[in-house]
Each structure stands twice: as structure tokens, then as C-alpha cells.
C-alpha positions as CSV (number, residue, x, y, z in Angstrom):
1,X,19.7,-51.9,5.7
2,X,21.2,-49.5,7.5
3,X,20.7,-45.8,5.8
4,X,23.6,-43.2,5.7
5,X,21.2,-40.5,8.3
6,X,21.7,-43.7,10.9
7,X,25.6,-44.1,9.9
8,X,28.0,-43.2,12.6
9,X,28.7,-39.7,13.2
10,X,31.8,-38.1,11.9
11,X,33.9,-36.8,15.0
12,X,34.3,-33.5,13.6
13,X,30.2,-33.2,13.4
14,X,29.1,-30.2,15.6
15,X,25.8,-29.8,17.9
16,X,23.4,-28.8,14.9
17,X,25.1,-31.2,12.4
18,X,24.5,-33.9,15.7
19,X,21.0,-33.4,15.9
20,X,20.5,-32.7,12.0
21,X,19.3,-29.4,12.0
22,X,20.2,-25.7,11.3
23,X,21.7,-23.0,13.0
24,X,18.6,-21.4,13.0
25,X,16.7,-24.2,14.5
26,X,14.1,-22.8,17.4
27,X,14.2,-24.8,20.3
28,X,10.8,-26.8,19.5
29,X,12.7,-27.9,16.6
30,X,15.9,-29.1,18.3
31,X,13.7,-30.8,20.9
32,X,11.6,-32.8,18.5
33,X,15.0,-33.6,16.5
34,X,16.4,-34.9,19.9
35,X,13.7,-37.1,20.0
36,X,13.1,-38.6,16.2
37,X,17.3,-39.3,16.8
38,X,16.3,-41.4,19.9
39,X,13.4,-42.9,17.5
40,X,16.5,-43.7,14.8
41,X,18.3,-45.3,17.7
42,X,15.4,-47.3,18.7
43,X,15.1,-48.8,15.6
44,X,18.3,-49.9,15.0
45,X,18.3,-51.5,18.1
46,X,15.8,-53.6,17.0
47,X,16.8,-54.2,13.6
48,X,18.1,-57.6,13.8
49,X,19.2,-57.0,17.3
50,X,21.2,-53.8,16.0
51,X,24.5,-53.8,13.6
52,X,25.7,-51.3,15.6
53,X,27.4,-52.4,19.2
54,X,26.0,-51.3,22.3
55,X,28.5,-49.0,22.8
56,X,28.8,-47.0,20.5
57,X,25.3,-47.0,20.3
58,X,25.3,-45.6,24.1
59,X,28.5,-43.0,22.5
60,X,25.8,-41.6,20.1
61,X,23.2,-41.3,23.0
62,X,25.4,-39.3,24.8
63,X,26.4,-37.2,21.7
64,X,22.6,-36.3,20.9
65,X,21.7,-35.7,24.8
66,X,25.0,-33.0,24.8
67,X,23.7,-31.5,21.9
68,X,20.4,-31.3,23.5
69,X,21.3,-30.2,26.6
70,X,23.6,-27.4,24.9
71,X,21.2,-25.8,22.4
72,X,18.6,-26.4,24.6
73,X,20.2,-24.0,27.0
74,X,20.2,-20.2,25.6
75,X,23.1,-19.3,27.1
76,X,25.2,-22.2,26.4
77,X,24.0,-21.7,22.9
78,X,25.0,-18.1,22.6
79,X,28.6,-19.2,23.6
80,X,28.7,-22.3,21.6
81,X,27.5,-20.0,18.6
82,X,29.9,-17.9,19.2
83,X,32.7,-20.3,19.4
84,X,31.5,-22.0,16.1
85,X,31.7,-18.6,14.0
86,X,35.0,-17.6,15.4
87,X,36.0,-21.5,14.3
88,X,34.4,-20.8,10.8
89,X,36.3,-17.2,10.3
90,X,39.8,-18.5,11.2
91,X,39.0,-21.4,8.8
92,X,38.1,-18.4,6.1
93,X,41.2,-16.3,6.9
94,X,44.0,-19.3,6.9
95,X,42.6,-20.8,3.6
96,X,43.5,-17.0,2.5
97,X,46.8,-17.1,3.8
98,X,47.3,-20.5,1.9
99,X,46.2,-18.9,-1.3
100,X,48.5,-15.9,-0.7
101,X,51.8,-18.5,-0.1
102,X,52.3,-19.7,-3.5
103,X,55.3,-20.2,-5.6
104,X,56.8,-16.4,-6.6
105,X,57.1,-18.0,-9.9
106,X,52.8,-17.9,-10.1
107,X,52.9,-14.6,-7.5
108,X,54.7,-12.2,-9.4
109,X,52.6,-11.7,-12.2
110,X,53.9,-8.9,-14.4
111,X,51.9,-6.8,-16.6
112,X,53.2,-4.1,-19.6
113,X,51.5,-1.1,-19.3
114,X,51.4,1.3,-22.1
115,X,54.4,3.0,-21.0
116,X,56.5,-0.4,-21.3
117,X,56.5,-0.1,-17.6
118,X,55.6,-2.7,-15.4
119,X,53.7,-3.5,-12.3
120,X,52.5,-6.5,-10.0
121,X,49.1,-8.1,-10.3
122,X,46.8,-6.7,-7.4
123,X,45.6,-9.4,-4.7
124,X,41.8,-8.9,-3.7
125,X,41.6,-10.8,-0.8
126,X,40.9,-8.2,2.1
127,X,38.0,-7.1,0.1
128,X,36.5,-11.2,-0.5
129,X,37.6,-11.4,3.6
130,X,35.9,-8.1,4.9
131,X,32.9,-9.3,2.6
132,X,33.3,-13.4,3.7
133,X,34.0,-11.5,7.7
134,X,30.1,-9.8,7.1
135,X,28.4,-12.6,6.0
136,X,29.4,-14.9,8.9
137,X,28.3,-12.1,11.3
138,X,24.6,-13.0,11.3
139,X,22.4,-12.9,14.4
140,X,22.0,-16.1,16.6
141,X,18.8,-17.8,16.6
142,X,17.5,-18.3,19.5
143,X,14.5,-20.2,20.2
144,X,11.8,-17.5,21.8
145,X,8.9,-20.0,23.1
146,X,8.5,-23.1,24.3
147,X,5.7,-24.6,25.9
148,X,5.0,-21.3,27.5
149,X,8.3,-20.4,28.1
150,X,10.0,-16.8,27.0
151,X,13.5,-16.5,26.2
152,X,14.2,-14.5,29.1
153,X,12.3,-17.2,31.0
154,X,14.5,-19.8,30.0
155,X,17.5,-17.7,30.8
156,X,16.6,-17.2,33.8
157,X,15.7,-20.9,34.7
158,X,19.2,-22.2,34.1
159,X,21.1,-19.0,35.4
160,X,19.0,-20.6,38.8
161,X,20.0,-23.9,38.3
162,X,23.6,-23.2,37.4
163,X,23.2,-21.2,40.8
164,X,21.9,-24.0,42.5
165,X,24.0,-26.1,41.3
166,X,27.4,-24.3,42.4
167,X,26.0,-23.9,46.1
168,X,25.2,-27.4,46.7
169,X,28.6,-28.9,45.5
170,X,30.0,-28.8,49.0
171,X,26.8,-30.1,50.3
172,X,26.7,-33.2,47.2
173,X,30.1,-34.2,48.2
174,X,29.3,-35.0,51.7
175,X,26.6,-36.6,50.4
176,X,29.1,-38.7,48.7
177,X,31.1,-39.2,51.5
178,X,28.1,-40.8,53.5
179,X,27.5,-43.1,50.7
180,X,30.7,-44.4,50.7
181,X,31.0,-44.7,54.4
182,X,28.3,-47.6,54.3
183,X,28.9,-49.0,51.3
184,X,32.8,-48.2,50.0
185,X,31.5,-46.5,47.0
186,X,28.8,-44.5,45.6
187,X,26.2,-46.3,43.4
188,X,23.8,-44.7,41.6
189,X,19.7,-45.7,41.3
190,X,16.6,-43.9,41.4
191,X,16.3,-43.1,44.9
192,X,20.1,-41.8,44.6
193,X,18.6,-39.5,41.8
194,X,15.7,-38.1,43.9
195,X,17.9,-37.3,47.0
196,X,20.2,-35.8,44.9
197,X,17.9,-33.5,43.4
198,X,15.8,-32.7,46.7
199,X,19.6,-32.0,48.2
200,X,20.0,-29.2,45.3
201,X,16.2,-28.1,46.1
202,X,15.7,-28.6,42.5
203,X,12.0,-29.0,41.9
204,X,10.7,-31.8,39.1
205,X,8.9,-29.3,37.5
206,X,11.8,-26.9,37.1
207,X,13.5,-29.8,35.4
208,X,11.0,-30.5,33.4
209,X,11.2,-27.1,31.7
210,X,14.8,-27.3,32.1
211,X,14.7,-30.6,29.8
212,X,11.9,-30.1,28.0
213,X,10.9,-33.5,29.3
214,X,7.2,-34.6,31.4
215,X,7.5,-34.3,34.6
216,X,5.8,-37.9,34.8
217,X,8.9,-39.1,33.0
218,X,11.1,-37.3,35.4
219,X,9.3,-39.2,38.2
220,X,9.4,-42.2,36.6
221,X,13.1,-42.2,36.2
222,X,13.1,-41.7,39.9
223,X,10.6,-44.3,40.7
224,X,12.6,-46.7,38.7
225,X,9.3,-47.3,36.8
226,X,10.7,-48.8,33.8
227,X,7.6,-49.8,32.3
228,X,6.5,-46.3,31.8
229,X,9.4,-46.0,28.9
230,X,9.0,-47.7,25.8
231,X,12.4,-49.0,25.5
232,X,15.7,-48.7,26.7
233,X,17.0,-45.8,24.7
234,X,14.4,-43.7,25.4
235,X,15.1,-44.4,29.1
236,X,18.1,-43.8,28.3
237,X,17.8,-40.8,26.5
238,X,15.7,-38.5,29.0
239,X,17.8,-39.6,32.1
240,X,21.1,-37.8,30.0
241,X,19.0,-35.0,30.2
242,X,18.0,-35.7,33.5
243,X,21.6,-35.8,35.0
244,X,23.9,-33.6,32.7
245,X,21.2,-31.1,33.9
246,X,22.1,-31.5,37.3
247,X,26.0,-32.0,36.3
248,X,26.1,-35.6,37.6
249,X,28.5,-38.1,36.0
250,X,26.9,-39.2,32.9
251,X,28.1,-41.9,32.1
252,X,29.0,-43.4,35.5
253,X,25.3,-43.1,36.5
254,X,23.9,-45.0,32.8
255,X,25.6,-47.7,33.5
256,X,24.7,-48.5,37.0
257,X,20.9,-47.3,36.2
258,X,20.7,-49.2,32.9
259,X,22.2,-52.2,35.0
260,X,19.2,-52.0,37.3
261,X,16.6,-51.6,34.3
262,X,18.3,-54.9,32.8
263,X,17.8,-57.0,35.6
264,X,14.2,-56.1,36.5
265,X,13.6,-56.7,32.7
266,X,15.8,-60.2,33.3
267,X,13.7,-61.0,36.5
268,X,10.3,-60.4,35.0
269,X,11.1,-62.6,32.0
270,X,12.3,-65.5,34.3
């Protein structure tokens, strides 16, 4: 039976809603909720051979390794908190306006004074807004530790690898161009992967604390030692960390990878 917590995601679902945790999740948390949502997606693939297709079980893959990758990152985090609390404040100020447009009929509520005079009922919305406007301005969380990391640690490992990965674009597309000069197009496998990263000068172990993923994993993906993963979303799961990391194409590079961990599976079975 399939639960409601493994039901598809609604579209409108944002990073901490993806991953099933609060804004104020540290990053230990996020990381360990990244992984029991592979765990979810494991089982259901096995659950009678899944009721979910594969595709959109590879769409909420991607959607849990983006979260990841963004919370994960304390900079991308800051700007994606940002971004949701401006979203949350216009939503606060145009359900205002709404209530504000209604029929004059209901708007111009009269009132006898003593006098016999009258006046107009007051409106106390830019008090409830200031007060709604305070409220939503609370600090970002923003996860201090992990593994022996500082916050201004992990700042300043992806502010390197963003670096890194700006100055070798030039370099990656001639890469590319060698590739398809011997073959038409390029493919995409573990020793791709490696090259790739050794072309950045991007070290496993900066990725690992970059993706909060072993470095023997890392390797593995690399080494196209499949057997070191317990199944195929958790391959599946840490190489979307590995390559939206590096700012590869995602999706591109599952498919031809997974292709490859399909037919060794295929060929050992035969």
C-alpha cells in the first residue's frame, strides 16, 4: 500500500516541503532526510516492482537531489530563503488587497455617533500587515557543523568550486569537442566523470564535503563499481549530487550512466 509521505509530490512543494523538513532544519538534518527519501524510493521500487513508473520515480530523484544540493549549499540557501519569504509576504499583502476590494455595499459601513453624525468603519490592515511583515522576518537557519565542517568552511568550499567551476567552462567544452571528434557525440561513463573532475582540479575529497557523500562512494561512481551501492536509487541518488555539483547535465549523464549499470547488472545475470 502505498502511504500518502510516498505519494507524488505536489508541483508547488518547495525545497524543505521536498525533503520533509523545516526551515530550520541544520544541515545534518537535511542530509539524513535526503537519504531516508532515497530509502522511501528504494522501497517502492521494490514493492511489487513499484506502482510508480520509472520516470517519474527518476523526476522525484532529481527533485530530492536539487533540494539537497540547494540547502546543502549555505549560500544557495540564504538566497533561496530569501526568495521564499519575499514569495510568502506578497502572498500576505495581495490576500490584503483582496480583502480591502469588496462590494461598497459591505465597505461603507456607517456608524451614528452621539452627535447623529456619521463616520466610516476604520480598516486595520496596515497594523495586522506591519505585524504579519515582523513575523516573517526571522533569521535563516543555517546549518553551523557538519562533520567537522564550520559554516564559514562550507562557504568557502563552494565559493571555490563555483570558482573552479567558471574557469574551466572554456577548458570542459573543448573537452567536449574532442569527444565528439571521435565519436560524433559525447557520452557519458565513469571514466568521463573522473576526467571531468581532474579537468576542474576538483579533488574527491573536496566533493565529498561538498556532497556530504564518502569519498569511497565518490570513487565508486567513477570506478563504475556498481556493486558497492545497494541499489539503483541510491546509485542514482549520490551521482545527482555528484554532477549537479560539478554543474554537468543531470539528466543527460543518469541516463547514459544508469544504462551502463543496467547492462552489467543484465550481463552478470546471463
Amino acid at each position: 500500500m502505498i502511504t500518502q509521505e510516498n505519494s507524488p509530490m505536489p508541483e508547488e512543494a518547495n525545497f524543505y516541503q521536498t525533503l520533509s523538513v523545516p526551515s530550520t532544519a541544520t544541515l545534518v538534518e537535511i542530509r539524513n532526510a535526503y537519504e531516508e527519501k532515497l530509502e522511501e524510493a528504494h522501497l517502492e521500487a521494490i514493492a511489487a516492482y513499484s506502482l510508480f513508473p520509472e520516470e517519474e520515480t527518476e523526476n522525484k530523484l532529481l527533485q530530492f537531489g536539487h533540494a539537497f544540493v540547494t540547502l546543502a549549499n549555505p549560500i544557495a540557501r540564504a538566497k533561496y530563503d530569501d526568495e521564499l519569504q519575499q514569495q510568502t509576504i506578497d502572498a500576505v499583502q495581495q490576500a490584503d488587497v483582496q480583502e480591502e476590494i469588496v462590494p461598497s455595499s459591505e465597505s461603507q459601513l456607517v456608524e451614528k455617533s452621539a452627535g447623529g453624525k456619521t463616520k466610516t468603519a476604520d480598516l486595520p490592515h496596515k497594523t495586522e500587515n506591519k505585524q504579519t511583515e515582523e513575523k516573517l522576518e526571522i533569521a535563516k537557519s543555517a546549518p553551523k557543523e557538519v562533520v567537522g565542517q564550520t559554516q564559514e568552511e562550507r562557504q568557502d568550499f563552494y565559493l571555490n568550486l563555483a570558482v573552479k567551476n567558471e574557469l574551466t567552462a572554456e577548458s570542459l567544452e573543448e573537452y567536449y569537442s574532442k569527444l565528439r571528434a571521435h565519436g560524433g557525440k559525447v557520452s557519458f561513463n565513469g571514466a568521463v566523470l573522473k576526467q571531468i573532475r581532474e579537468l576542474k582540479s576538483i579533488t574527491l575529497d573536496e566533493l565529498a564535503k561538498i556532497t556530504c557523500i564518502r569519498s569511497t562512494y565518490l570513487e565508486a561512481i567513477e570506478a563504475e563499481n556498481f556493486k558497492k551501492f545497494t541499489s539503483e536509487i541510491y546509485l542514482k541518488g549520490y551521482l545527482i549530487c555528484y554532477v549537479e555539483a560539478m554543474k554537468l547535465p543531470a539528466e543527460q549523464i543518469i541516463a547514459e550512466y544508469i544504462n551502463l549499470y543496467k547492462i552489467q547488472l543484465e550481463a552478470e545475470k546471463g
